[in-house]
C-alpha positions in Angstrom: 0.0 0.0 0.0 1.3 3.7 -0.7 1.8 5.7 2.0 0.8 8.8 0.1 -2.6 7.9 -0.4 -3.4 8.0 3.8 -1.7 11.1 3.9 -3.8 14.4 3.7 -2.6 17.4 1.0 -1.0 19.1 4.1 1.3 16.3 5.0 2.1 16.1 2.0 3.3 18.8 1.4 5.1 19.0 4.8 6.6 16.4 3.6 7.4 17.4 0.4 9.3 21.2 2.2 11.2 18.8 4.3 12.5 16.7 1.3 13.6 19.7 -0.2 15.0 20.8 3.0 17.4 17.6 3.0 18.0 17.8 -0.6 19.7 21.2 0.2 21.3 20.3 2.7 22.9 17.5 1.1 24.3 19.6 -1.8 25.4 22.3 0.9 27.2 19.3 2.7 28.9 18.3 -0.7 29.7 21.7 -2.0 31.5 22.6 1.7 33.7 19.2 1.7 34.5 19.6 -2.1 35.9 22.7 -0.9 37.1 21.3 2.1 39.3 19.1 -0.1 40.3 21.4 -3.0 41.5 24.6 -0.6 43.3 25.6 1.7 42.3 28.1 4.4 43.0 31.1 2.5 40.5 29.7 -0.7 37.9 28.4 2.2 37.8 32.2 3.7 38.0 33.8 0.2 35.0 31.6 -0.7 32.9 31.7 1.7 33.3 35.7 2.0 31.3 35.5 -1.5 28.6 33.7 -0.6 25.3 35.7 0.5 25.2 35.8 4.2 22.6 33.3 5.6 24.5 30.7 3.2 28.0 31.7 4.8 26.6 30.9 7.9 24.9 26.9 7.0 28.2 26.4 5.2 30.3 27.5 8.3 28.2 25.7 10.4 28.7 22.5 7.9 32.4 23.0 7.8 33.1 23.3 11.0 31.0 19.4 11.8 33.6 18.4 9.2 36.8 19.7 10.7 35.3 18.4 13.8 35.0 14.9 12.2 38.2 14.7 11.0 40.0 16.0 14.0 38.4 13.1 15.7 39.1 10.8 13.1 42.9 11.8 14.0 42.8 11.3 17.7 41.5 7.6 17.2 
């Protein structure tokens, strides 16, 4: 049985904002550790000083998991 068909139009569309939501997050997570990988501090700063200001932050924000990640990753 689909799911879809119990759900009424506003769940699914809740639904629906909070695929999108992941979806963006996911390419924000990708775009930050592509970067991650290609640049060094400098390029990392440079960059994200070009990117509109609420997206600066999420990306800062998604960096800074990642640094966090590896620096564990290192102490293991």
């Amino acid at each position: 049985m689909n799911l879809s068909n119990l759900m009424t139009a506003r769940e699914r569309q809740h639904l629906n904002a909070l695929n999108i939501d992941k979806a963006d997050c996911l390419a924000r997570f990708q775009r930050c550790n592509t970067k991650l990988k290609q640049c060094n501090r400098d390029g990392i700063k440079q960059w994200l000083a070009r990117l509109p200001e609420v997206e600066r932050e999420q990306c800062r924000t998604v960096l800074n998991g990642l640094v966090k990640q590896r620096a564990a990753a290192r102490q293991e």
